[in-house]
N, C-alpha and C positions, 0 to 999 in steps of 0.2 A: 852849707846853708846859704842861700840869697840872702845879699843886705838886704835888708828890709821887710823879710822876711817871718817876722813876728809883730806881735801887738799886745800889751799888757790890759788885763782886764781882772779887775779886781783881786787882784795879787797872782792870777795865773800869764800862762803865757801861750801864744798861738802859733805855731813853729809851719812854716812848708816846706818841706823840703822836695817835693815830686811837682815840680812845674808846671805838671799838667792841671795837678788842681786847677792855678790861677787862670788857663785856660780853656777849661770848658766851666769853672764855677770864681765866675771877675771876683765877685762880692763874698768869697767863700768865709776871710774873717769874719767881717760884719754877720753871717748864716751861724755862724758859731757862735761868737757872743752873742747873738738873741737866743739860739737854742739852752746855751748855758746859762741864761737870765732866766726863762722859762721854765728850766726844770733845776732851780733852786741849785746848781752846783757850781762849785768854783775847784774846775779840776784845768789842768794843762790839757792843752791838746795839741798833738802831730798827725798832720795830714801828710803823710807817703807816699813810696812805693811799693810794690807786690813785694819783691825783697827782701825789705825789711822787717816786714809783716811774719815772711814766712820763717824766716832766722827766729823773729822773737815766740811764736809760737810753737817753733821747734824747742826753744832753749824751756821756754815756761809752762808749754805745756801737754809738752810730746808730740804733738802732731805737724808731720813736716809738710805744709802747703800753708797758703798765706790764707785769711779769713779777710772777715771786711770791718769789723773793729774789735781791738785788746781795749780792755778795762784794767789797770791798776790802781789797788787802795792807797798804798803809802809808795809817793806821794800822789794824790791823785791825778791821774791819767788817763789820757783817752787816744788811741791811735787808729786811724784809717787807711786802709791801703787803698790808692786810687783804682789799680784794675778791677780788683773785686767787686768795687762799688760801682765802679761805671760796668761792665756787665752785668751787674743785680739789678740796677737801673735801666738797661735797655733791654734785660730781659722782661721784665716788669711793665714796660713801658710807661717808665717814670724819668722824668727831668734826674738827673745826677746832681745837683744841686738840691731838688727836693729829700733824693735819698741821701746826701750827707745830712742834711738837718733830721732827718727821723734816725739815724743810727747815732749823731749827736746825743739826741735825748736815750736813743735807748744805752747808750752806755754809761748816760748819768744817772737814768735810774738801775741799774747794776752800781755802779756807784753809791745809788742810797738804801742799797740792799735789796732789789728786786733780782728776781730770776725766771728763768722758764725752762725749766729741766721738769716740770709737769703742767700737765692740761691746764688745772685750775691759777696755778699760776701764772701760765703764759698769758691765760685771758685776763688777770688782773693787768700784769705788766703790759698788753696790749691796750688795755682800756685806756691807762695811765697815758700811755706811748699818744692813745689818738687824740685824748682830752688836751695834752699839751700843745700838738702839731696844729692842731683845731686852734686855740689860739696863736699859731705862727701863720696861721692862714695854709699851710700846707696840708692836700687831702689825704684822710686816713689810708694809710697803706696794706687796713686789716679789710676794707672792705671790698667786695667783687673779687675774693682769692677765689 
């Protein structure tokens, strides 16, 4: 881990460990604590790499290839693997900083007990996802799919 490399925010903590976050997203803590203000969570968050994404997903939940964020309950957590997101982002044609702040929220609301393992659900939890982003100034990511 980089000294300096974390930031405490109301009892959590903001880890980097993959370098590249801080350079293609400078203000990445600062994007995290507003998204964790926004959607009412106080979970830890690490920003990664592919790696270790794919290790923790292997061990927790059988599937070996890295995704673009883990959610754990106890204690709460939120992890992001850089390459996922930054290919989701340029697939998309989205800022990689905008898409860390929407998968921020969306894995605090999985945290406050949302899912999308059905239609009717996903559209709740998408609503939720663009109402919040909508006050980060960031544009909804559900719209022109």
């Amino acid at each position: 881990m980089e000294p300096g490399s974390s930031s405490p925010f109301g009892g959590v903590e903001i880890v980097i460990t993959e370098r590249l976050w801080r350079r293609f997203v400078p203000d990445a803590v600062r994007r995290v604590e507003r998204a964790l203000a926004a959607a009412e969570c106080a979970a830890s968050v690490a920003l990664t790499d592919d790696r270790t994404i794919k290790r923790l997903n292997h061990r927790d939940r059988g599937k070996n290839k890295p995704t673009n964020v883990l959610t754990y309950e106890r204690p709460p957590e939120i992890l992001l693997a850089f390459g996922v997101v930054a290919r989701e982002a340029r697939k998309e044609r989205r800022s990689i900083a905008n898409h860390l702040t929407h998968l921020i929220v969306h894995g605090a609301l999985h945290l406050h007990g949302f899912d999308h393992h059905h239609p009717g659900q996903a559209r709740e939890m998408e609503g939720e996802e663009a109402r919040i982003l909508a006050r980060l100034g960031v544009p909804n990511p559900w719209k022109n799919r």
